[in-house]
C-alpha positions as CSV (number, residue, x, y, z in Angstrom):
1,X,-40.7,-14.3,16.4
2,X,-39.2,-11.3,15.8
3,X,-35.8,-12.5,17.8
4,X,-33.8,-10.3,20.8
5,X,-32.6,-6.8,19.9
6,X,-30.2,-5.3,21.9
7,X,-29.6,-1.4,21.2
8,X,-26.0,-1.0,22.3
9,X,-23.2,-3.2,22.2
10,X,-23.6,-7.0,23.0
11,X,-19.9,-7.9,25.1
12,X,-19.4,-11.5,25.0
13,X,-15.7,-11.7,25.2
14,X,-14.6,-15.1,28.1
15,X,-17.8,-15.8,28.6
16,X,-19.2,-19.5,29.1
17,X,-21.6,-18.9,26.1
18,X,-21.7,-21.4,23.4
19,X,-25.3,-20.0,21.9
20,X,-26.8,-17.6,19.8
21,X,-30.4,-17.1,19.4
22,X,-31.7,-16.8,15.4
23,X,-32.8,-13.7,14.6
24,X,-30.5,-11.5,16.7
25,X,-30.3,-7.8,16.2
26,X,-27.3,-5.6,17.8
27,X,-27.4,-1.9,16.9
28,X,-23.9,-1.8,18.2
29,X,-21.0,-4.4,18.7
30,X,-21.2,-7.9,18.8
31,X,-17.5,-9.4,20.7
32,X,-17.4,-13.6,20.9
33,X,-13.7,-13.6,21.1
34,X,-12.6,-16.0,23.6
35,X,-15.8,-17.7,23.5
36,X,-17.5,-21.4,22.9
37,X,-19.8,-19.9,20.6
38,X,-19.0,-22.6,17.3
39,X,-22.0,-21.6,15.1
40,X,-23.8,-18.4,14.5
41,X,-27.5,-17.5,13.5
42,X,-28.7,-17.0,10.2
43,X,-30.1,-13.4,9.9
44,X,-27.8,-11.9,12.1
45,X,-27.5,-8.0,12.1
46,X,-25.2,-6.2,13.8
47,X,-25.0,-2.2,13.2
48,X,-21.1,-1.8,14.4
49,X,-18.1,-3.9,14.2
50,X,-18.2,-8.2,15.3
51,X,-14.8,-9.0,16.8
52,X,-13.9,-12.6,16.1
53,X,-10.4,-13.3,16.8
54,X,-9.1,-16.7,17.6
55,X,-12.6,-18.5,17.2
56,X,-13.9,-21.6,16.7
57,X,-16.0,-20.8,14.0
58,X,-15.4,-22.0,10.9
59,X,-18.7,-20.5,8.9
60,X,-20.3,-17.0,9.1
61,X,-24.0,-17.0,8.4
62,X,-26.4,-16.5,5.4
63,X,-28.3,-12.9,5.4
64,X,-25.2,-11.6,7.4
65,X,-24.8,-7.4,7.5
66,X,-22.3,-6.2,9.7
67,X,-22.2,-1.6,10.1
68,X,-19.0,-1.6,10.4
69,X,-16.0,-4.0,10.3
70,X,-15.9,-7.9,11.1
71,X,-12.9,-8.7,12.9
72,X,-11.9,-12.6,12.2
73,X,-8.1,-12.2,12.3
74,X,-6.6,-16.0,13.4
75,X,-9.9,-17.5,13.3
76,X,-11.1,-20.6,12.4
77,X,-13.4,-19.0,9.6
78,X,-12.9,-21.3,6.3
79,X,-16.1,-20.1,4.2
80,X,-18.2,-16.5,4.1
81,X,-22.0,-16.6,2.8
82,X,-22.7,-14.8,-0.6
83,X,-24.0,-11.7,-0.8
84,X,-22.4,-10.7,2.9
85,X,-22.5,-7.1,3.5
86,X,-19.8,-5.2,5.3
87,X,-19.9,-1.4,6.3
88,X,-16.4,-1.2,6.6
89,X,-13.5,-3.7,7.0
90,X,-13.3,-7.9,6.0
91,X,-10.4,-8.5,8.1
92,X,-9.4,-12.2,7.4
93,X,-5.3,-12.2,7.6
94,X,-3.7,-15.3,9.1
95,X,-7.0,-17.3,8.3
96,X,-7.7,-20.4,5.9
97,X,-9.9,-19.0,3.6
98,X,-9.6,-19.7,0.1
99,X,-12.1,-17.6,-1.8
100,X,-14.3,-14.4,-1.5
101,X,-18.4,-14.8,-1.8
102,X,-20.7,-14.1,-4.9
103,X,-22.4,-10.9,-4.2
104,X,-19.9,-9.4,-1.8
105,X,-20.0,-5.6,-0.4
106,X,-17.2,-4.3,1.0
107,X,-15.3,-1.5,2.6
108,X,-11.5,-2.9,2.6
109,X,-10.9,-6.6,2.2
110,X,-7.4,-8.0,4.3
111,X,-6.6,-11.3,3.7
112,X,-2.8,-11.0,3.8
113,X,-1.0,-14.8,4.4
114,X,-4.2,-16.7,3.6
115,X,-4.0,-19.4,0.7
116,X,-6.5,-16.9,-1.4
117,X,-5.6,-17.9,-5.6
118,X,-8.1,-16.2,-7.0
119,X,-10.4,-13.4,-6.4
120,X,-13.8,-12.6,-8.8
121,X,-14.1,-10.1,-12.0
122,X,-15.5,-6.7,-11.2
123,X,-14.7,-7.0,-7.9
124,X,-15.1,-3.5,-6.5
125,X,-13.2,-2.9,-3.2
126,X,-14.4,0.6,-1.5
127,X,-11.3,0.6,0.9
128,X,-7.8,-0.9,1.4
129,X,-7.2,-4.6,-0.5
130,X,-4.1,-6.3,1.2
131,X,-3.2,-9.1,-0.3
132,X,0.3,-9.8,0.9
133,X,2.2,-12.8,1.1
134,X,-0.8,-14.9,-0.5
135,X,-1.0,-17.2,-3.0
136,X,-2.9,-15.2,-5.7
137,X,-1.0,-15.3,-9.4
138,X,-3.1,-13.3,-11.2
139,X,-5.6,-10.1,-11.0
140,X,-9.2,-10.2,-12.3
141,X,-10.5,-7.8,-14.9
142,X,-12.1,-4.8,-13.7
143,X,-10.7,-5.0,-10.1
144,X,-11.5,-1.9,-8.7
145,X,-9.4,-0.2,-5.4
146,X,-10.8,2.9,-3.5
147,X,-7.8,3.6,-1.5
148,X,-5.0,1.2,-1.4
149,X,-3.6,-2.2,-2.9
150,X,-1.1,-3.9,-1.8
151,X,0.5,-7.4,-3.7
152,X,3.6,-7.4,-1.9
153,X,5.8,-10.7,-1.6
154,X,3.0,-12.4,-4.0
155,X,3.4,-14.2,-7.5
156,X,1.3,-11.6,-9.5
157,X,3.4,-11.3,-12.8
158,X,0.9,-9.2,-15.1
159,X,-1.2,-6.0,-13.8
160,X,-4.2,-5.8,-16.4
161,X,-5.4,-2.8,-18.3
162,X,-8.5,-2.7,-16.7
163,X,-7.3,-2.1,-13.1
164,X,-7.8,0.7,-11.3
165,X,-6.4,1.9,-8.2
166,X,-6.9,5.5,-6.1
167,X,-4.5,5.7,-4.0
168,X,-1.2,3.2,-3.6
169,X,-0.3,0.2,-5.5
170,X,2.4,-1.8,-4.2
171,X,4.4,-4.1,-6.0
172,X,7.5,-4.3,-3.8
173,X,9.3,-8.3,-4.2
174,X,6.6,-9.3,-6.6
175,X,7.4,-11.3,-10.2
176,X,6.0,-8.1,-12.5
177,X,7.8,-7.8,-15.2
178,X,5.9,-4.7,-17.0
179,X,3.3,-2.7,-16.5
180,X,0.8,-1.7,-19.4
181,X,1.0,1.6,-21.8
182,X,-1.1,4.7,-20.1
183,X,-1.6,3.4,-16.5
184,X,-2.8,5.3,-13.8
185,X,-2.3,5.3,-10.2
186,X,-4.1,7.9,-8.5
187,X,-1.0,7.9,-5.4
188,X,2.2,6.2,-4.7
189,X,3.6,3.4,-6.7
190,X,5.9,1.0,-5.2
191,X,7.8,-0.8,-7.7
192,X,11.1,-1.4,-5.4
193,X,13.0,-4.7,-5.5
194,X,11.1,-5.8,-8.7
195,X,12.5,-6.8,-11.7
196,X,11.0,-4.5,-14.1
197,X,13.4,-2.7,-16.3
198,X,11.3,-0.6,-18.1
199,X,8.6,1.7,-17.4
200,X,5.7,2.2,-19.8
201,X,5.2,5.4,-21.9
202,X,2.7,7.6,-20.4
203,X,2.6,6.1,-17.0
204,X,0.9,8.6,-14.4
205,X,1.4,8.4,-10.5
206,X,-0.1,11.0,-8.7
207,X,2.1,11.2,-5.8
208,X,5.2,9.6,-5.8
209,X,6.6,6.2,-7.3
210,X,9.4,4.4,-6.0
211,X,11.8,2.1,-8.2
212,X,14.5,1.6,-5.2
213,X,16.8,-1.4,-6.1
214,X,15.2,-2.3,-9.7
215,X,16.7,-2.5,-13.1
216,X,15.5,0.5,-14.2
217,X,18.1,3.1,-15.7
218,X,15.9,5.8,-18.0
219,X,12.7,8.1,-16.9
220,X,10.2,8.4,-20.0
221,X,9.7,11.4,-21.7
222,X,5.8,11.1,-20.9
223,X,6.5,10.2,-17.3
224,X,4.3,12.3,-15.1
225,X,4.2,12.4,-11.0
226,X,2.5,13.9,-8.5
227,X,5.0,14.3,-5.6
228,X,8.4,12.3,-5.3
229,X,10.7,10.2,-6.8
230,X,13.3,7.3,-4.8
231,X,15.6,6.1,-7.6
232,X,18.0,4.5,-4.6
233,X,19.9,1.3,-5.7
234,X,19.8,2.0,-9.3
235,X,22.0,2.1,-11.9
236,X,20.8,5.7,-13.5
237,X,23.8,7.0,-14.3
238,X,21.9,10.5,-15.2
239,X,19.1,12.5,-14.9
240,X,17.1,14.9,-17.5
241,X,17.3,18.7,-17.5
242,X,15.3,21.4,-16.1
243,X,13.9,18.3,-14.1
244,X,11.3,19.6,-11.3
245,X,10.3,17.2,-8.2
246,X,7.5,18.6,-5.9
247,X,8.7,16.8,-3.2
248,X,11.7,14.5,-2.2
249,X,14.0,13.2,-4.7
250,X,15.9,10.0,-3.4
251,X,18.8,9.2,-4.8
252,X,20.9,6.9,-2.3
253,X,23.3,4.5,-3.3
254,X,22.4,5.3,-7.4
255,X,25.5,5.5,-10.0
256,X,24.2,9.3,-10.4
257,X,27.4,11.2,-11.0
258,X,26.2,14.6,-11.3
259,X,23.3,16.3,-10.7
260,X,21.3,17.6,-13.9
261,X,21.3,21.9,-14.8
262,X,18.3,23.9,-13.6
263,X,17.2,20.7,-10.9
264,X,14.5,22.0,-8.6
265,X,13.5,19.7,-5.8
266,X,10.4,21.4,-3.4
267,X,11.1,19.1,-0.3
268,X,14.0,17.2,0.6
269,X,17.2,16.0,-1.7
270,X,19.2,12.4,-0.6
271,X,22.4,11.6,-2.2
272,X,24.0,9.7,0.5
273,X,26.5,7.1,-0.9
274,X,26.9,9.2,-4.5
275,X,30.5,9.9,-5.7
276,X,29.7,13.5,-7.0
277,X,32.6,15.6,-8.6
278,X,30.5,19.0,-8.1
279,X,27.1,20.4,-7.6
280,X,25.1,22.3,-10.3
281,X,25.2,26.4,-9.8
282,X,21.4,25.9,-10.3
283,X,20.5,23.8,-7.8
284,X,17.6,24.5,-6.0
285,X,16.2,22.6,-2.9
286,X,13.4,23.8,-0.8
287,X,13.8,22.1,2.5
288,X,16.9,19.3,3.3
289,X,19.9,18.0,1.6
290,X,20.6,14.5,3.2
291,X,24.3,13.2,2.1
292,X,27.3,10.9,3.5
293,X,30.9,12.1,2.8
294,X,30.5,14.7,0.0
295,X,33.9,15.4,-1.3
296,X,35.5,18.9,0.0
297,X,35.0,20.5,-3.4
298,X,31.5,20.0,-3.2
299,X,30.8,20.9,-0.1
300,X,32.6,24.5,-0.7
301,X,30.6,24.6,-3.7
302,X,27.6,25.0,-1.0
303,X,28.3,27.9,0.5
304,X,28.2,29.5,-2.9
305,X,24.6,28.3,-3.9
306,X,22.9,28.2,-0.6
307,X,22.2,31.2,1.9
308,X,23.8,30.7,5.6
309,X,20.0,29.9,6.8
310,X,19.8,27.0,3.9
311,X,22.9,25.3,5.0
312,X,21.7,24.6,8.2
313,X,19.1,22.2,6.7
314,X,22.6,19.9,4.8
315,X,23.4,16.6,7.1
316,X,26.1,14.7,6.4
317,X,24.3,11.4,7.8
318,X,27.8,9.6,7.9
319,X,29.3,11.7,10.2
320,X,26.3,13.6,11.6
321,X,27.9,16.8,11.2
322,X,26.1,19.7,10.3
323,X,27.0,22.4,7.6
């Protein structure tokens, strides 16, 4: 028996059906959502996405290939089959599943307030891997993320060597500490509201990294960025010379005092809440200066270093008056 094949998309969703016949083949969709359906086929194929949500079932079959994305947000699901294939995106949040299968293929993986500890070495993830607000301590070696990873609000304490990430890591309200000498993160890093204190020589971000509200006070020498930088809620007290940022420099609420010679900033500059005495005769700012009550000095001092056109783009956000 070679089993039913539908070639479109199979809509289930409020339906009285509690069956599904072994062997079933869907070139599109498959949607049980709302349904009595409690146990699914072995050998099920489905070519596009199976929506899920708020099932009763607690299992998803062995020989399992989905196109496209599974769908199994506040379901039932407790266990997944090994060697499950996936198209697209595992989308698991808000679920009580505890561990990921042997043999797994994968676009992104979400499994964001599950009571996941522990995911497997050389786990490669081809998309996005949210693991927010779980209970996982601790990374495996070789974990490898596509696009973007995101560990916020969980215990993780140590990032290993091995890692490697191509777009955004964040790291926002997790325990790190450190990160190791000569990593790379191929977009934004977002270390705010850790307690790291320190960042590692030769660290590379390739678009922007954001250290809003942490203990660190010094860039390193070997630092090197892509885009931006958000230093807001810091206590850096100064900034290097000649320093260039591509893109927007943030520098809210900081104990900066005064802007470094020869600073050139492509995008967007914020200094809101900074007690600055004067502004450099070098300054250069591409697009917008963002700022609450600069002192009169200062501000006179920009009608010497910006053009009438360029003032327009400085907002005092405090008073929303522009200048």
């Amino acid at each position: 028996d070679k089993g039913l094949h539908f070639i479109s998309d199979l809509y289930l969703k409020g339906s009285d059906i509690d069956y599904l016949p072994d062997n079933l083949t869907i070139d599109g969709s498959l949607d049980i959502r709302d349904t009595n359906v409690t146990k699914l086929p072995d050998n099920l194929t489905i070519g596009d996405c199976f929506l899920l949500v708020k099932c009763n079932i607690t299992k998803l079959p062995n020989n399992l290939t989905v196109g496209e994305s599974i769908y199994a947000q506040d379901s039932s699901i407790t266990e997944l089959p090994d060697n499950l294939r996936v198209g697209n995106d595992l989308i698991l949040r808000n679920t009580k599943i505890t561990k990921l299968p042997n043999g797994l293929t994968v676009g992104g993986i979400f499994l964001q307030n599950t009571k996941i500890t522990k995911l497997q070495d050389n786990l490669v993830v081809n998309g996005n891997l949210d693991l927010r607000n779980t209970k996982i301590k601790e990374l495996p070696n070789n974990l490898t993320v596509d696009y973007n990873l995101d560990l916020e609000g969980t215990e993780i304490t140590n990032i290993p060597d091995s890692l490697i990430v191509g777009n955004e890591l964040c790291l926002k309200r997790t325990k790190i500490t450190e990160l190791p000498n000569n990593f790379t993160v191929g977009g934004y890093l977002n270390l705010a509201e850790t307690t790291i204190a320190v960042l590692p020589d030769n660290l590379t971000v390739g678009h922007s990294l954001n250290i809003r509200n942490t203990k660190v006070v010094k860039l390193p020498d070997t630092l090197q960025f892509g885009w931006g930088l958000d230093l807001s809620g810091t206590k850096f007290t100064e900034l290097p010379d000649n320093l260039t940022i591509p893109g927007r420099l943030i520098l809210n609420e900081s104990n900066i005092k005064e802007l470094p010679s020869n600073l050139t900033v492509g995008e967007c500059l914020e200094i809101r809440g900074l007690n600055l005495s004067t502004l450099p005769d070098n300054l250069t700012v591409g697009g917008y200066i963002y700022h609450s009550n600069l002192k009169e000095k200062v501000l006179s001092k920009v009608n010497k270093i910006f053009s009438p056109e360029q003032q327009k783009k400085i907002y005092d956000l405090e008073n929303m008056a522009l200048f």
